[in-house]
C-alpha positions as CSV (number, residue, x, y, z in Angstrom):
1,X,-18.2,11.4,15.4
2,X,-17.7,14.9,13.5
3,X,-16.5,13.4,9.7
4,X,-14.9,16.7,8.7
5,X,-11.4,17.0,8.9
6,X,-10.4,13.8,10.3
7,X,-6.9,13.0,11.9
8,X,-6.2,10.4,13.8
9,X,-4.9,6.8,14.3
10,X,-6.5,3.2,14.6
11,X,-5.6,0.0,15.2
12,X,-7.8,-2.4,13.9
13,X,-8.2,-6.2,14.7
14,X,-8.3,-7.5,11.3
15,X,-10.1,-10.8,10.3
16,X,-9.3,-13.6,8.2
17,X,-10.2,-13.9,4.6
18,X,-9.9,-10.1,4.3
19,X,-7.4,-7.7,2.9
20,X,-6.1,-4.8,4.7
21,X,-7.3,-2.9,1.8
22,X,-10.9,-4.2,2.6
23,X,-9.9,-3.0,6.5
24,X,-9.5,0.6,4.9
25,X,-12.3,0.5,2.0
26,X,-14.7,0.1,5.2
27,X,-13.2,2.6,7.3
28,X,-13.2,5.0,4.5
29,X,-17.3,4.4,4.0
30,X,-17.7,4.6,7.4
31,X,-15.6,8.1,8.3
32,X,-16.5,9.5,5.4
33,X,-13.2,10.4,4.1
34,X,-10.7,8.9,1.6
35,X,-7.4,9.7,3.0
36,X,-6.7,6.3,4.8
37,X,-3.7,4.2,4.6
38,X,-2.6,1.2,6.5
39,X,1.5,0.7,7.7
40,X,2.2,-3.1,7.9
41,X,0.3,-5.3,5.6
42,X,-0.9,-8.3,6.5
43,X,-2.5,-11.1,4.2
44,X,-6.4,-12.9,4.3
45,X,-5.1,-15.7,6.4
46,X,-3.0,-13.5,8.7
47,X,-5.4,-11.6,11.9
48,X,-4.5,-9.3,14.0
49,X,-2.9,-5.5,14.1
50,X,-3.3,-3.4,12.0
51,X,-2.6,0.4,12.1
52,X,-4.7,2.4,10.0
53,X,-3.9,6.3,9.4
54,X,-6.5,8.7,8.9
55,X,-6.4,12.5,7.1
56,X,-2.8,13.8,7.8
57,X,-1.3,11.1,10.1
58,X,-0.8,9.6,6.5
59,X,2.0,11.0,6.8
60,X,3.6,9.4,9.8
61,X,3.5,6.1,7.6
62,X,7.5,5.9,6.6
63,X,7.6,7.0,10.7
64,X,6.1,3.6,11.7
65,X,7.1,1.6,9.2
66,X,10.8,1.3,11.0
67,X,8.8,-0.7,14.1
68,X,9.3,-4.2,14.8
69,X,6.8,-6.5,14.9
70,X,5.9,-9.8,17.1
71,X,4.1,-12.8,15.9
72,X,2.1,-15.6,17.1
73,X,2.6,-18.5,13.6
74,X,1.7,-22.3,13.7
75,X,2.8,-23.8,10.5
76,X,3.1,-27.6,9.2
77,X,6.3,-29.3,8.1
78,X,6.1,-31.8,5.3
79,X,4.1,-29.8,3.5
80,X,5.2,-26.5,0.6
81,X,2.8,-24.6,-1.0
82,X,3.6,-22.0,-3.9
83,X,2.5,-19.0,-1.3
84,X,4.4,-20.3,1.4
85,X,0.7,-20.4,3.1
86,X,-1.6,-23.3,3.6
87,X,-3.8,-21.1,0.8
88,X,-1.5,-22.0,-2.0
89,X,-1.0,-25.0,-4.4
90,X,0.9,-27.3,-2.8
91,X,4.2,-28.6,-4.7
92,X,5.7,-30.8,-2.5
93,X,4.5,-33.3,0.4
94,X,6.1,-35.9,2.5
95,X,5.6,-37.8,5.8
96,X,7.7,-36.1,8.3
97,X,8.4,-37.3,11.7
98,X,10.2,-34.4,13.6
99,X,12.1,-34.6,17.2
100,X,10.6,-31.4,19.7
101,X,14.5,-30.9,21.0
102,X,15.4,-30.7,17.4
103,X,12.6,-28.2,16.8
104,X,13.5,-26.0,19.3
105,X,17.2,-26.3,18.5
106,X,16.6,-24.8,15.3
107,X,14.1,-22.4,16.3
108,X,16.6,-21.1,18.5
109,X,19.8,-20.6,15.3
110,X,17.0,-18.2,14.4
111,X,18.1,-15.3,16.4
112,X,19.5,-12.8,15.1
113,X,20.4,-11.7,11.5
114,X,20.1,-13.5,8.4
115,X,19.5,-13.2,4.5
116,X,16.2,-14.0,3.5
117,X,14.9,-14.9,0.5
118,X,11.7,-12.8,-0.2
119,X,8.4,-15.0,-1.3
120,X,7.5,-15.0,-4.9
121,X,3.6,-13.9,-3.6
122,X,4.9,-10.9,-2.3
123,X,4.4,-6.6,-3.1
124,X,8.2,-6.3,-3.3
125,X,8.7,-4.6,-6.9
126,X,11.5,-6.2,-9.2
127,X,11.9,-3.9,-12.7
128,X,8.6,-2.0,-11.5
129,X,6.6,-5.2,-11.8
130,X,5.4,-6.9,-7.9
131,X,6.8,-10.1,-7.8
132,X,3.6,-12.0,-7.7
133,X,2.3,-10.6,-10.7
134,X,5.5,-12.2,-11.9
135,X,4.0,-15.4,-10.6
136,X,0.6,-15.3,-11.4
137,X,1.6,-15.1,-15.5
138,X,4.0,-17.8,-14.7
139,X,7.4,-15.8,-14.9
140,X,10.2,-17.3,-13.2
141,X,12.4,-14.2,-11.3
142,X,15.5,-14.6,-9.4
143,X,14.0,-13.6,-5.9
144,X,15.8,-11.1,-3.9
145,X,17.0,-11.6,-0.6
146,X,17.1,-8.9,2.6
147,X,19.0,-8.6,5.8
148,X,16.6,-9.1,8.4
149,X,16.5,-9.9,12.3
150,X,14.7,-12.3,14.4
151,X,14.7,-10.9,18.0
152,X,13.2,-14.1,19.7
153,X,11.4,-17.4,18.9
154,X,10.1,-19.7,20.8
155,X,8.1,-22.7,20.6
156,X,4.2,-22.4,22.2
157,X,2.8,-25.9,21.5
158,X,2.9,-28.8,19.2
159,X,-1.0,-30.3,18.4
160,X,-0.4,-33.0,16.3
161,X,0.9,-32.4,13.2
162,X,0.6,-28.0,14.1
163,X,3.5,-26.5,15.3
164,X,2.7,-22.8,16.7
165,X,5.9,-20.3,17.9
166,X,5.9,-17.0,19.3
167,X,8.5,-14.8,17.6
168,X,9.7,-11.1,17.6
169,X,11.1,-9.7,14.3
170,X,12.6,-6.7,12.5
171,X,10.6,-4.9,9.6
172,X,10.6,-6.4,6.3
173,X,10.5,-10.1,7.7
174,X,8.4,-12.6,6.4
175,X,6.9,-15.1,8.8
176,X,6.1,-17.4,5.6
177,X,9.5,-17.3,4.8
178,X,11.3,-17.5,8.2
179,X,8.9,-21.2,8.4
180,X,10.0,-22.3,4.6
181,X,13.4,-21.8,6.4
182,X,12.7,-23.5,9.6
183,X,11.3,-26.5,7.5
184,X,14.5,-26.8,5.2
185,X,16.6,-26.4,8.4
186,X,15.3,-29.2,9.5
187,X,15.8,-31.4,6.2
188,X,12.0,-30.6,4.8
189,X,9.3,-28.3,3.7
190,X,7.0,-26.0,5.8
191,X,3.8,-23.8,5.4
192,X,2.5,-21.7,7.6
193,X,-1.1,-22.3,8.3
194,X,-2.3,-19.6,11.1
195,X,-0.9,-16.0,11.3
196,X,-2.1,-13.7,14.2
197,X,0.0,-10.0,14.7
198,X,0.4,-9.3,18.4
199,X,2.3,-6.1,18.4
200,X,3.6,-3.6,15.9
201,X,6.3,-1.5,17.9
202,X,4.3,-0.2,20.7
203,X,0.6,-0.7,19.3
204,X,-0.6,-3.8,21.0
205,X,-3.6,-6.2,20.5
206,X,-5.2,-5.8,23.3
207,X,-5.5,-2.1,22.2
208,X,-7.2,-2.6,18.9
209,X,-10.9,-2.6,17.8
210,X,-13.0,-5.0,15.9
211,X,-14.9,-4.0,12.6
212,X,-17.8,-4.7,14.5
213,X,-16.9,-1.2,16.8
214,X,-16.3,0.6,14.4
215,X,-19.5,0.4,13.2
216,X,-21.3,0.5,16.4
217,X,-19.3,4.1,16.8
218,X,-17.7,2.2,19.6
219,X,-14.0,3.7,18.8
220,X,-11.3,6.4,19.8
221,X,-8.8,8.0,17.7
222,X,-5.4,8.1,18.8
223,X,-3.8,11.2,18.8
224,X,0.1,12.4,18.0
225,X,0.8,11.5,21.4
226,X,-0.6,8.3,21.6
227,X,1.8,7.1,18.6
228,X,5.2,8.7,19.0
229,X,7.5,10.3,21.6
230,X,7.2,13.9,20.9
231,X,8.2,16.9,22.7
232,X,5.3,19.9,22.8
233,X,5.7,23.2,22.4
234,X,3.2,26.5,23.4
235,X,3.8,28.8,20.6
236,X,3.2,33.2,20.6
237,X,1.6,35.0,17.6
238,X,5.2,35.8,16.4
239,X,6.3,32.0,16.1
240,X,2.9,30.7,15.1
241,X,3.3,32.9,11.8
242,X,6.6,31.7,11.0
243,X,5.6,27.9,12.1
244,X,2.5,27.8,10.1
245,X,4.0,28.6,6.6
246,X,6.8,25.9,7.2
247,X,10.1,27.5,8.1
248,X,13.1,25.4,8.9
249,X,14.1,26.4,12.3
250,X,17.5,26.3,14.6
251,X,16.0,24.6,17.3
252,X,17.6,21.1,18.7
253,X,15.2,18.1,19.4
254,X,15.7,14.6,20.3
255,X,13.2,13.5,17.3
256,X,9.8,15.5,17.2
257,X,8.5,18.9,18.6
258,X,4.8,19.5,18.2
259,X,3.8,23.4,18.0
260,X,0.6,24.0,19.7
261,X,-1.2,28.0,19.2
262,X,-4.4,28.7,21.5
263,X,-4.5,25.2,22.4
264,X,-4.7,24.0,18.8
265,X,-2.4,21.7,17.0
266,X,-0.4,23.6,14.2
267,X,2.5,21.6,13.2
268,X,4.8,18.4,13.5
269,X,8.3,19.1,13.3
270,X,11.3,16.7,12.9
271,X,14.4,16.7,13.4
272,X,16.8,17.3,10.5
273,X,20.8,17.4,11.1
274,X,20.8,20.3,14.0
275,X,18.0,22.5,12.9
276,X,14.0,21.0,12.8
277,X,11.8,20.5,9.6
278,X,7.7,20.1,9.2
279,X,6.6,16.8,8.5
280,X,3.2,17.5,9.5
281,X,1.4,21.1,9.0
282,X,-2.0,21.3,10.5
């Protein structure tokens, strides 16, 4: 694959026991180019989608950030660790006999919207400062709390003590969280002990490549049109010059228009009030 002048999406199957930053660091060796970023983070334990961003689809990353996300989870009750995860330091324990109708009773008061309480091992800044940082110098914070939806939930299989749901969710959720919920819900604790992404808005699993074909050159990039619903546009020499050096224009679009010039990509506009923008020059 030509290196140069990359641009281009891909959606990774990421392992366990790795970061996404780890996902990128190795893309970045391998396609020779630095300017990779990853929308949707997911932690060692989670697996699963990941949609990496390569050269100026970097810029698309606010874009997908907005998509929902689904979820397959299997978590423990009884059980709280300081990450919420079956990684941390467990802080509290107790035999916990649960009833399935219960379970799915509760599962089910899910849906919809609700303030949750975002996990103290978490990204989310408070004062400039992540909030685990906060926890790893042993700083208590008040923890802030979001609006967020749960679409759908539903239980997949209990195996012995492992409870594992399927559930669909707005951005910004945390599936650690939404289980820590589930288990006081139900009068205890609970820690989520298996994580797998199954779709982030319309990139699916099935769709994604291992690290292992990526290596073996065994890939495709995803173009504009493989990620958002775009309108394209054939461009003459008099629009091309005007396009190319970024002009606001009074044209009406439904979201995105993508300018084309001799079969060539030139620029991603979006749309802005009743006129169109660039968000993307080529």
């Amino acid at each position: 694959m030509e290196k140069k002048n990359l641009n281009g999406a891909l959606i990774i199957n990421k392992e366990k026991d790795m970061t996404s930053r780890d996902v990128v660091n190795i893309l970045c060796k391998k396609l020779g180019t630095k300017s990779i970023g990853h929308i949707g983070t997911l932690d060692p334990i989670a697996t699963g989608v990941l949609v990496c961003l390569i050269g100026k689809y970097t810029k698309l990353t606010n874009v997908l950030m907005e998509h929902d996300k689904e979820y397959i989870a299997s978590f423990k009750l009884g059980i709280l660790t300081d990450t919420l995860d079956i990684t941390g330091n467990v802080l509290k324990e107790e035999k916990y006999l649960f009833d399935k109708d219960r379970l799915i009773d509760v599962l089910n008061s899910f849906k919809g919207k609700y303030n949750q309480e975002v996990p103290v091992y978490s990204a989310v800044k408070i004062n400039g400062k992540k909030l685990y940082e906060y926890a790893r110098n042993g700083q208590e914070i008040a923890l802030p709390k979001r609006e967020v939806e749960i679409y759908d939930i539903n239980l997949i299989s209990i195996v012995d003590d492992t409870i594992t749901i399927n559930v669909k969710v707005s951005k910004g959720t945390y599936i650690r969280s939404l289980i820590r919920d589930i288990g006081e819900k139900l009068g205890t604790y609970g820690t989520m002990t298996d994580l797998k992404r199954i779709k982030l808005g319309n990139f699916k699993l099935e769709d994604a490549y291992t690290l292992e074909q990526i290596e073996n050159d065994d890939f495709k990039l995803m173009n504009l049109k493989d990620i958002i619903d775009l309108e394209e546009i054939i461009i003459n020499n008099e629009e091309y010059f005007k396009i190319k050096n970024g002009q606001i224009l009074n044209i009406k679009a439904n979201k995105y228009i993508l300018f084309k010039y001799q079969d060539k990509e030139v620029a991603l506009y979006q749309k802005y009030d009743d006129k169109i923008k660039p968000l993307i020059m080529f």
